[in-house]
N, C-alpha and C positions, 0 to 999 in steps of 0.2 A: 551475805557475800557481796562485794564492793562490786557493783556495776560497770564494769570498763568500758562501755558502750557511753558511759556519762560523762566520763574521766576525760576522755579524748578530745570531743567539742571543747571542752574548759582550757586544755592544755593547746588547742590550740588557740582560742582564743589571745590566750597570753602568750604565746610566741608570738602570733603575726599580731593583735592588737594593741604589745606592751614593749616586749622586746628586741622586736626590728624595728619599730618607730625610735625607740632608745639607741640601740646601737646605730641608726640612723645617724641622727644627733650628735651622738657622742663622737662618730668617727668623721664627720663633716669638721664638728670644731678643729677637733685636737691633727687633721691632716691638716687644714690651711695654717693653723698655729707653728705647726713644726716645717710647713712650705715655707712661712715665712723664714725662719733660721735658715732653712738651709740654700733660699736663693738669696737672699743679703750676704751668708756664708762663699756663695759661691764666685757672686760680682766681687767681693772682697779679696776671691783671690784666695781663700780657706777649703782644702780638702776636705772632703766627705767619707767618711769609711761605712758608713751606715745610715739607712732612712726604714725606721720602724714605726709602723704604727701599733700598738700593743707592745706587751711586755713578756720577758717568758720565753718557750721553747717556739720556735719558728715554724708555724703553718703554711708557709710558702714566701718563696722568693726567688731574687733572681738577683745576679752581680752584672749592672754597666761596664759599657767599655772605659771609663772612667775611674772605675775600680767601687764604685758606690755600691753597696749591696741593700735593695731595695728587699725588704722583709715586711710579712703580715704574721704577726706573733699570738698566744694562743691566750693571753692575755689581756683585751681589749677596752681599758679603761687609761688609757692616755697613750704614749709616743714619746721619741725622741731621736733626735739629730747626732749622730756620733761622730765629732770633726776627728781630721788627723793628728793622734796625738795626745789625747783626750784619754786621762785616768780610768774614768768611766762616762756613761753615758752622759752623766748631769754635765760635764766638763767644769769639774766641781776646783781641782787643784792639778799643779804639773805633777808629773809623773818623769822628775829629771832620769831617771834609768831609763825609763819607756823612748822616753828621748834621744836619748843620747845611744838610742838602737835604729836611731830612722836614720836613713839615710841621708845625703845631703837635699835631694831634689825633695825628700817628703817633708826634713826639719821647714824648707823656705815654705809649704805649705799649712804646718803645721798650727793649732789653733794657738795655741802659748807662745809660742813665738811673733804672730802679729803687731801689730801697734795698738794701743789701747783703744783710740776710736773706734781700730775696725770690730775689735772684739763686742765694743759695746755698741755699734749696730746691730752686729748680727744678733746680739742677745738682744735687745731691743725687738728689731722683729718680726719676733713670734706674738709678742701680744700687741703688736701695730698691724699684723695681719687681720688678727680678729676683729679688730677695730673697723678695719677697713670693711671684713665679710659683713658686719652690721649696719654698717652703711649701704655696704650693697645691698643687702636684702631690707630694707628698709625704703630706700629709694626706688628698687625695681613695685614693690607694694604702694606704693604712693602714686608712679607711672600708671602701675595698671587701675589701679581699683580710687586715685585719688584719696581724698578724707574728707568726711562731714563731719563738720561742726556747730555749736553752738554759741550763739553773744553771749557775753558774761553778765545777761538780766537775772534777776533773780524772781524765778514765777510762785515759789512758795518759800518760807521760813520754819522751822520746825519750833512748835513750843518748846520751850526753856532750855531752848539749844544754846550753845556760843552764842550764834547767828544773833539770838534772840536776846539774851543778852546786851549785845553789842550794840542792839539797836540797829538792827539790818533790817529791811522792808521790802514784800512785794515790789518789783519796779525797780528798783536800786538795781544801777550796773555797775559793776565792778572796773576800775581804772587803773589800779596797783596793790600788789600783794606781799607784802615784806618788802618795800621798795621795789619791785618788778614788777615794769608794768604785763597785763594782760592783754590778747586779744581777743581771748576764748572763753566759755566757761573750763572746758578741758584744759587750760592752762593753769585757772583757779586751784583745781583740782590739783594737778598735779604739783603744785606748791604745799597744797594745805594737810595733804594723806600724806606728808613725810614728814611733818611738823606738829604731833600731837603733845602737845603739856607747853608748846612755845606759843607766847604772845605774840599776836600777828599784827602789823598798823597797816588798817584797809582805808583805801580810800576809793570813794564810791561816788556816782553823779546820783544826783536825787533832783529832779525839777529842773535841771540845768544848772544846780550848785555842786562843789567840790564839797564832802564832808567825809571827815578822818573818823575811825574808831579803832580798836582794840577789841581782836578774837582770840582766841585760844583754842585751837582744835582739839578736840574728846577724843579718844581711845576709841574706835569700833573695830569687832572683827567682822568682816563681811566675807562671801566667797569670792573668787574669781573666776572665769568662764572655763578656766582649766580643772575649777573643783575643789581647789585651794584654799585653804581659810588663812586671810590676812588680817594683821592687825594696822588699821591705817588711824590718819587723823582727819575728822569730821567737825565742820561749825553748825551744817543744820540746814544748807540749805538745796533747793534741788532749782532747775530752769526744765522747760518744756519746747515742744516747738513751735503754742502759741506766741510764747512771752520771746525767747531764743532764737528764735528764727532762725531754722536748720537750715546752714548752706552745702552744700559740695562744692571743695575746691578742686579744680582740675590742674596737673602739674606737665607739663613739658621736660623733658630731657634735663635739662641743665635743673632748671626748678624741684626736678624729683632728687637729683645729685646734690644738692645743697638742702632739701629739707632732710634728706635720710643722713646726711653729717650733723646737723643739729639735730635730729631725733638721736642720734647716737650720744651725742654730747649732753641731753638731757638724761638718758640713762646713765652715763659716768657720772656726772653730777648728784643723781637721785644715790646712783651706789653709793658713793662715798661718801654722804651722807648719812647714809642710813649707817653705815660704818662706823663712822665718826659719834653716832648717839648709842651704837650697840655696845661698843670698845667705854663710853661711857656708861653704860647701864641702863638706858633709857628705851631700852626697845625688847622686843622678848627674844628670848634665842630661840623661841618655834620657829621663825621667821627663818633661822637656818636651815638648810637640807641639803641631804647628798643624794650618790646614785641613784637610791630607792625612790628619793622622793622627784627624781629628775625623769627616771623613766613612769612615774606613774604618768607626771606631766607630757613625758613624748605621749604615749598610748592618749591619753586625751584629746592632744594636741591632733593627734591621726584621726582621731572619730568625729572632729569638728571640721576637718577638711587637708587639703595638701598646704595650703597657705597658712593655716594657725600652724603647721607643722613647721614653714621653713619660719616662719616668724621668730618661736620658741629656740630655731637654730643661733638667729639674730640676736636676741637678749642671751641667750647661752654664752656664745660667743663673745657680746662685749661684757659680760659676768669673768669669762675666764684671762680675758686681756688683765682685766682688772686685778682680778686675785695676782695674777703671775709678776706682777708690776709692784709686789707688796715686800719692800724692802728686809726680805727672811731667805737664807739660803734653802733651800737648793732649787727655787723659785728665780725666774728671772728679776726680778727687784731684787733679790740678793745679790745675784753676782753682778747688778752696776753701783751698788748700795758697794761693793767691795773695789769696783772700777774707780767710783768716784774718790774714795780715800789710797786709792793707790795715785790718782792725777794730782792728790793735794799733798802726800809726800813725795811724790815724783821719781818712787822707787818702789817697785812690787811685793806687796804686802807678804811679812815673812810665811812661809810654808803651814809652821805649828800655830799660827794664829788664825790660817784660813782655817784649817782643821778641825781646829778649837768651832771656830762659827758654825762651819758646815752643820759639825756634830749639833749644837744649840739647835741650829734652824729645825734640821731634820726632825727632832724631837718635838720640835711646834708645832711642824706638818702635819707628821705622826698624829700628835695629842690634837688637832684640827679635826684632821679623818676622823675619828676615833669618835670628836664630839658630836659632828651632822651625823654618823652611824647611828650612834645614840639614838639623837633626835627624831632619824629615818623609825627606826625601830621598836624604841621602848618612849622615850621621854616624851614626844608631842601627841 
């Protein structure tokens, strides 16, 4: 007979150590995500009929004197903004009956009735929010805790690595990386773990001379401090804090607000890259993951501390600006991907053609979810 006395510890474990870190996470992104729409929706001058976070039957809420009915739903794996006026949630296509039942004070409010910029602000955004929350939380980690790093010396070379290969040496500092220059060794790094099977032209000081070579980064999978096994790209070499000379940088106010906008901007970068070589073939699709694989990472995230936790908020976060930004309906990149070809006919794209799309995208979406599920559960 099954010991219930054993059962209990475990299950709670996984509640408080897996999935309140998760829904943590989860419900951080996707409110500031869906804040943003709805206060660019609101500066715009666009009614609100609803602010939900989750999907599904309504587990509490409440209606403003503004008429906005603020709901937490029983469904809690995303959100959305419901303007007035709006088909359905996605505010996918007009809904000229639904319309043509508003009143006049609600039509001048109404989302389909706006002007095309204002519409593709407010879709806009939702993932300029998150953009921004990565920033912040990136920034405020920098203020507090600073960053140490290392020179881009090189204290060892790995046999018949790239590195070695290339002709790379103890002593060799690194100067420029694919055309980029470097400050760091972590800057190396993060040029070269996203670049495996690509020839790299390094250029390197040796004695006080400039000399160019050609690497190639190798395939490794290594783990990550979250537990994660990645496939990155390696030349072979390591620095230490004899040869590297580990600093701490200390940042100020304004210094932490501009290194967490380019750390943000080296994440969009690094995505869409890796994007760009997946969509080509070049990368593994373990490398994909959904919820399961998201919340194992919160639960991790939580047992290494509160700061690895909002961190993971931060790459989250600018993860989901990104995706949303991905020219496929019924994703925000779809409906300005439909904005923009309505600016360049200069006449609103007919009804059965948005439809047509809608239907398309949704099916991509769909068959998306479907594949990280996969991946989450059987494939990786």
């Amino acid at each position: 007979m099954t010991d219930i006395s054993a059962i209990i510890p475990g299950l709670g474990s996984f509640l408080f150590g897996t999935l309140v870190p998760f829904f943590f996470v989860l419900l951080v992104v996707v409110f500031v995500h869906e804040m943003g729409h709805f206060i660019a929706g609101r500066l715009c001058g666009i009614g609100v009929q609803a602010f939900s976070i989750g999907f599904g039957p309504e587990i509490f809420g409440y209606t403003a004197k503004n008429g906005t009915r603020w709901r937490l739903a029983a469904i809690p794996l995303g959100g959305y903004v419901k303007f007035v006026g709006d088909m359905s949630a996605t505010s996918a296509s007009v809904d000229e009956q639904a319309l043509s039942k508003l009143s006049e004070a609600e039509r001048r409010v109404a989302f389909h009735t706006q002007p095309l910029w204002k519409r593709a602000i407010t879709v806009f955004a939702g993932p300029f929010a998150n953009f921004v929350l990565g920033a912040a939380v990136f920034a405020a980690m920098f203020a507090i805790y600073g960053q140490y790093v290392y020179q881009p010396t090189v204290a060892e070379v790995r046999p018949n690595s790239p590195a070695a290969e290339a002709g790379i040496l103890p002593g060799d500092t690194f100067i420029s990386v694919d055309g980029v220059r470097v400050a760091s060794f972590a800057d190396v790094q993060r040029i070269v773990t996203g670049r495996a099977g690509d020839p790299l032209k390094i250029v390197l000081e040796r004695d006080g001379r400039e000399i160019e070579t050609v690497a190639t980064p190798e395939v490794s999978e290594q783990p990550t401090a979250l537990g994660q096994k990645v496939r990155i790209g390696l030349i072979g070499v390591v620095t230490n804090e004899a040869v590297g000379k580990r600093d701490r940088i200390e940042y100020g106010p304004l210094q932490a607000v501009v290194a967490g906008i380019q750390e943000t901007g080296d994440v969009i970068a690094r995505t869409g890259q890796f994007m760009k070589r997946f969509v080509a073939g070049r990368e593994d699709r373990c490398q994909l993951g959904g919820p399961v694989r998201i919340a194992d990472m919160a639960g991790r995230a939580a047992g290494l501390g509160f700061e690895w936790l909002v961190q993971l908020v931060a790459l989250l976060s600018v993860g989901i600006g990104i995706l949303n930004l991905l020219p496929i309906p019924p994703l925000d990149g779809g409906h300005l991907m439909l904005y923009a070809a309505e600016a360049i006919v200069r006449r609103p794209i007919p009804a059965q053609v948005t439809e047509a799309v809608y239907r398309v995208g949704m099916l991509m979406v769909l068959a998306f979810m479907m594949f990280v599920f996969w991946n989450d559960l059987f494939g990786c």
